[in-house]
C-alpha positions in Angstrom: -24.5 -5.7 4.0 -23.7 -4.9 0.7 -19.5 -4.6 -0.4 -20.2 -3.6 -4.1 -22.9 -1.8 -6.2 -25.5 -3.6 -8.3 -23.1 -1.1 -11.2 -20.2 -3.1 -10.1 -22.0 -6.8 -9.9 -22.8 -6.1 -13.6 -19.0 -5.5 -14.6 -18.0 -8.8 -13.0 -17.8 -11.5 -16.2 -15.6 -8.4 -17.7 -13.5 -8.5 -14.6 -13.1 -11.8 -14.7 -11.6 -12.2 -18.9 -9.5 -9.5 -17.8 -8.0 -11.5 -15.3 -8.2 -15.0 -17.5 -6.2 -12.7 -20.1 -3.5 -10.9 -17.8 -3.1 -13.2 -15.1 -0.7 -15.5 -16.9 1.4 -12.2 -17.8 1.5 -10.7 -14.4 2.4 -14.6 -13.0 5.6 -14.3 -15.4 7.0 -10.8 -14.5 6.5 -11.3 -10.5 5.9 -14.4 -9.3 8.6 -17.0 -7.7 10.5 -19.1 -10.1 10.0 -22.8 -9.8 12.1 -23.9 -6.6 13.6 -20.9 -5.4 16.6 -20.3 -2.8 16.3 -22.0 0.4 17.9 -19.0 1.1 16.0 -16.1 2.4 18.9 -13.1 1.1 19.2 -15.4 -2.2 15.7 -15.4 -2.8 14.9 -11.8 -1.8 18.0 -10.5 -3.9 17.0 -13.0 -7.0 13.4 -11.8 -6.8 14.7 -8.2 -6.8 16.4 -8.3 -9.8 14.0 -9.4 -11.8 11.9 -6.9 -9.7 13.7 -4.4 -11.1 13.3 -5.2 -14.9 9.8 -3.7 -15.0 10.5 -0.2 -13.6 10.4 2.5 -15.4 12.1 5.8 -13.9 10.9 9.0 -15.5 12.8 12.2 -15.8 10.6 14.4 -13.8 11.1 12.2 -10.6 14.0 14.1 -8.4 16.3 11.8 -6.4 16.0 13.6 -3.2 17.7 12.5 0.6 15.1 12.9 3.1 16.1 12.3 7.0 18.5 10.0 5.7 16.3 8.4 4.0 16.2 7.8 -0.9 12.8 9.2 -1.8 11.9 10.2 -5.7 9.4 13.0 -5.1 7.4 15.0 -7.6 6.7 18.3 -7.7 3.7 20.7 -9.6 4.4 24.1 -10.7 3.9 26.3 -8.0 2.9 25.5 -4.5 1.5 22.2 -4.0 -2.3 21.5 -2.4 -1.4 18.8 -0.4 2.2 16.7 0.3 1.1 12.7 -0.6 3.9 10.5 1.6 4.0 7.3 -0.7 5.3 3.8 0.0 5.6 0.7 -2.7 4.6 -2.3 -2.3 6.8 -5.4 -2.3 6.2 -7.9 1.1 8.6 -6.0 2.7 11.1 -7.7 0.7 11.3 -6.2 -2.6 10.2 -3.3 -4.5 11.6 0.4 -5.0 9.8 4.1 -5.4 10.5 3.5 -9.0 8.1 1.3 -9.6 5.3 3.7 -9.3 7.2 7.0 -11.2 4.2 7.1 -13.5 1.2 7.0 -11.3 3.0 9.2 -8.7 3.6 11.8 -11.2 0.2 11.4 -12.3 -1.2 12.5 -9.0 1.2 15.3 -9.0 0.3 17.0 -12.1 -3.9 16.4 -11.2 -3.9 17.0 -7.7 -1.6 19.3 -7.3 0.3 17.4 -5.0 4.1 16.7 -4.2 4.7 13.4 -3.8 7.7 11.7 -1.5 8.5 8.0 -2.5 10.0 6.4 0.2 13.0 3.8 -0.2 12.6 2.3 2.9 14.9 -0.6 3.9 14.3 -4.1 3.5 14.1 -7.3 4.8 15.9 -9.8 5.5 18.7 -8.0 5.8 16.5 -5.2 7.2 13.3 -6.6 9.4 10.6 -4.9 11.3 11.2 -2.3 12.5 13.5 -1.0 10.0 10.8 -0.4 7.1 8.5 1.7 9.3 11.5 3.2 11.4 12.5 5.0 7.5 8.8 5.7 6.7 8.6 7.5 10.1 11.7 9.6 9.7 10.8 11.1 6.6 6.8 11.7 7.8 8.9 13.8 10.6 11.0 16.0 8.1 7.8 16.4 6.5 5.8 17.6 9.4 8.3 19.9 9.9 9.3 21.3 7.1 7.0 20.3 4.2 5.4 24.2 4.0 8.5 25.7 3.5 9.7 23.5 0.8 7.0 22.5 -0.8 4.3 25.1 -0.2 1.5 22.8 2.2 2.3 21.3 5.5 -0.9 18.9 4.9 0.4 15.3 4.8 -1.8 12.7 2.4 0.0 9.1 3.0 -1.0 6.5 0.7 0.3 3.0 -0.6 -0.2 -0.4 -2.2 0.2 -4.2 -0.9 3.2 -3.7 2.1 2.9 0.2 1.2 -0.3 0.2 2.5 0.3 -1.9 5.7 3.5 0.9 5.7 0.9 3.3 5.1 -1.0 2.4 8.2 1.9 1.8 10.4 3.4 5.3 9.5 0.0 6.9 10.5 0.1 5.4 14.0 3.6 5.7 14.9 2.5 10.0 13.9 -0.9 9.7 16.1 1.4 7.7 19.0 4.5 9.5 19.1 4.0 13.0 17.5 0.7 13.5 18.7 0.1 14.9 15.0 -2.6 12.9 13.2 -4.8 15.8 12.9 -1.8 16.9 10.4 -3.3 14.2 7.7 -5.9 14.4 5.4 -6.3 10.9 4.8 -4.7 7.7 4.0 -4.9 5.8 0.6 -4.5 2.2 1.1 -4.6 -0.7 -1.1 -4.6 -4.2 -0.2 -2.2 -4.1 2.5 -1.1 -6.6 5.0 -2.1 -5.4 8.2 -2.3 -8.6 10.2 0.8 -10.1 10.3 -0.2 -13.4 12.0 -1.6 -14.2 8.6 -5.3 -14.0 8.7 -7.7 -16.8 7.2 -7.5 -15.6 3.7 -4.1 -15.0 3.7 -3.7 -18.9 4.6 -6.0 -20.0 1.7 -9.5 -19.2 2.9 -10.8 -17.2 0.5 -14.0 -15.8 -0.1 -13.1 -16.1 -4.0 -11.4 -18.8 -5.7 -9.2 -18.3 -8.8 -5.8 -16.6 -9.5 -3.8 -14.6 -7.3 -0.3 -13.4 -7.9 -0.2 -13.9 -4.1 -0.5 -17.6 -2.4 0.0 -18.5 1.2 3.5 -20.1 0.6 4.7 -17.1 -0.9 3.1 -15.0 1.9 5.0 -17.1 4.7 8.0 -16.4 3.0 7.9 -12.8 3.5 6.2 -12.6 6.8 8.8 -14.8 7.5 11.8 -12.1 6.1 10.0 -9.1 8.1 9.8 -11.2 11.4 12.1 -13.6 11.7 11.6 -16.0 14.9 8.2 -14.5 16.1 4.9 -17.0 16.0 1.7 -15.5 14.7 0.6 -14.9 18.0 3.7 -12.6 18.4 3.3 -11.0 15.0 -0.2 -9.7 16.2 1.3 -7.4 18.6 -0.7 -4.1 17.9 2.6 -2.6 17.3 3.5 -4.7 14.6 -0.4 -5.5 13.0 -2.0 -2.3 12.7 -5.7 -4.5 12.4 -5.1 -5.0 16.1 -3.7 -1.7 17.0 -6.2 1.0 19.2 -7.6 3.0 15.6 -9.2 5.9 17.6 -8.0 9.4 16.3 -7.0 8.5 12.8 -8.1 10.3 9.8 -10.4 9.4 6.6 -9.1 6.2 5.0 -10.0 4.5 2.1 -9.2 0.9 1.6 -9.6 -1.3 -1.5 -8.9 -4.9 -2.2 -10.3 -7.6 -4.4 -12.7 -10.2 -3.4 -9.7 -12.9 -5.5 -7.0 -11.2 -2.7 -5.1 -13.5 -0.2 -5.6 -10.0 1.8 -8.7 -9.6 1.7 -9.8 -10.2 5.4 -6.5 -7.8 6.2 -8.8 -5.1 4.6 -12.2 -6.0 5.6 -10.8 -6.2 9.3 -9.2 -2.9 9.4 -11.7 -1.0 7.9 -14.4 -2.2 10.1 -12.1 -1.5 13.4 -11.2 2.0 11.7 -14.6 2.8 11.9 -15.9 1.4 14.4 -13.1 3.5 16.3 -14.8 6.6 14.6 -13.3 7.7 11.7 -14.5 8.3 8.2 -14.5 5.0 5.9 -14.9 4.6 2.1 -14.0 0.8 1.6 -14.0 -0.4 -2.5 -14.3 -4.2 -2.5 -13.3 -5.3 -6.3 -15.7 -8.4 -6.9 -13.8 -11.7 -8.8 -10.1 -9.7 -9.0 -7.2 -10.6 -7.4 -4.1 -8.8 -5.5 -3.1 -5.4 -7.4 -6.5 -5.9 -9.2 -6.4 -1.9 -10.5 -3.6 -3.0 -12.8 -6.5 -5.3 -14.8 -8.2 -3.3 -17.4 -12.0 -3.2 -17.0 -14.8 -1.4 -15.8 -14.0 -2.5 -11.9 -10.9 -1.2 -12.1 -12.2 2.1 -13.6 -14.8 2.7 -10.9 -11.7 2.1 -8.4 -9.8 5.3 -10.3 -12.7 7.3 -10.5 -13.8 6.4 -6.8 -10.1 7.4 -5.6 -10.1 10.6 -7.4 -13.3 11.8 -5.9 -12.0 11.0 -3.0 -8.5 12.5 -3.2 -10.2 15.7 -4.2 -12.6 15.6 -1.4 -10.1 15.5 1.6 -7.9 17.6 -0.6 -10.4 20.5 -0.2 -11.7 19.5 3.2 -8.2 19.4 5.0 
């Protein structure tokens, strides 16, 4: 079984400068500063802040209320194709729509999409199930409303890192307790945690060596925010780990991670259990890059875009 093209192997010592030249950069801007908080709400709100500093909100993204719930959402002219429900990333712990204002309104003005960024709550002062309990209230509204206000009742959901395992759980919770997941198209996710009893890479057993913004400490500490006071055995309850939740009746996914990600076996898992339950696949396995590897310029990370654009516009059309 092959997880990348002979294409792809041949962009891999490119993928790899581009990583020896921006890891150092990305390390800076998110990752801990040498002996954080031993406390949790400390940490999380110190991590925030500097969070915060790389956002950059643009005009066309409306603050809108949703079922309670912040959302920026973006809007084409006219009625949109397809509604694409959008969650950051973040461990659960930080992160805010803003963060992804420019690749949200990207989607909106190609795809003809309107796009609803959730704000979902956090942890610690906000742990499982508060997250998903947000994501799920405005997926609702949506269901309900989204062809009168926005022109399509067609859902896409799609997210990165903790958006995608938010991504996941979302799509579940609709299959489980609206009996609606024939109402999405697909689901977009990227490197999501999706087993949150911390799988073998996610504790240091990688199938690539090299940098990662992510590291297992790091990981602890937010699996640890989300869900407080439950061992890994109880953090695998299907309810909570969508990689060991019943995946029968779900719609078209794609998945990507890199081969460098401490979630890599997250994504591997899921996508083989997704279809081995039945449902359409495309998995993109980024050789030699590491978590958020689409934010590394090179050829990889190109084939990633162009793979997810063919593939937006397929279920687009199809749904």
């Amino acid at each position: 079984m092959d997880l990348w093209t002979d294409e792809i192997d041949a962009m891999r010592e490119e993928a790899c400068r581009a990583v020896e030249a921006g890891g150092a950069a990305m390390v800076a801007q998110w990752a801990d500063r040498p002996n954080p908080s031993p406390d949790p709400l400390t940490r999380a709100r110190e991590t925030r802040e500097r969070f915060a500093e790389s956002y950059v909100t643009l005009p066309e993204g409306a603050e809108r209320t949703i079922a309670g719930v912040r959302c920026r959402v973006f809007v084409p002219e006219g009625p949109a194709a397809a509604v694409y429900l959008h969650f950051h990333g973040g461990g659960m712990f930080i992160g805010a729509p803003e963060m992804n204002d420019a690749d949200n309104l990207d989607l909106s003005r190609r795809f003809r999409l309107a796009v609803v960024s959730v704000d979902y709550r956090l942890a610690p002062e906000h742990p499982y199930p508060a997250g998903p309990d947000d994501g799920m209230a405005v997926a609702a509204w949506l269901l309900e409303h989204a062809a009168a206000e926005f022109g399509s009742d067609r859902l896409l959901i799609g997210g990165e890192s903790a958006g995608g395992y938010m991504g996941a759980a979302v799509t579940l919770r609709i299959r489980d307790e609206l009996h609606a997941a024939d109402r999405i198209a697909g689901v977009n996710m990227r490197y999501g945690v999706y087993d949150w009893g911390r799988s073998p890479s996610q504790r240091g057993m990688r199938a690539t060596d090299g940098f990662d913004m992510l590291e297992p400490l790091g990981i602890k500490f937010f699996c640890d925010c989300y869900l407080p006071g439950r061992s890994d055995d109880e953090r695998r309850d299907p309810a909570v780990s969508p990689a060991f939740a019943d995946l029968h009746g779900l719609p078209p996914a794609l998945m990507a991670v890199g081969s460098r990600d401490h979630l890599l076996d997250d994504t591997l898992l899921l996508a083989t259990r997704w279809r081995a339950a039945g449902n359409p696949v495309t998995l993109f396995v980024a050789p030699d890059l590491p978590h958020a590897f689409d934010r590394f310029p090179c050829g990889i990370a190109k084939a990633w875009s162009a793979q997810q654009d063919a593939w937006l516009a397929d279920v687009i059309a199809t749904s």
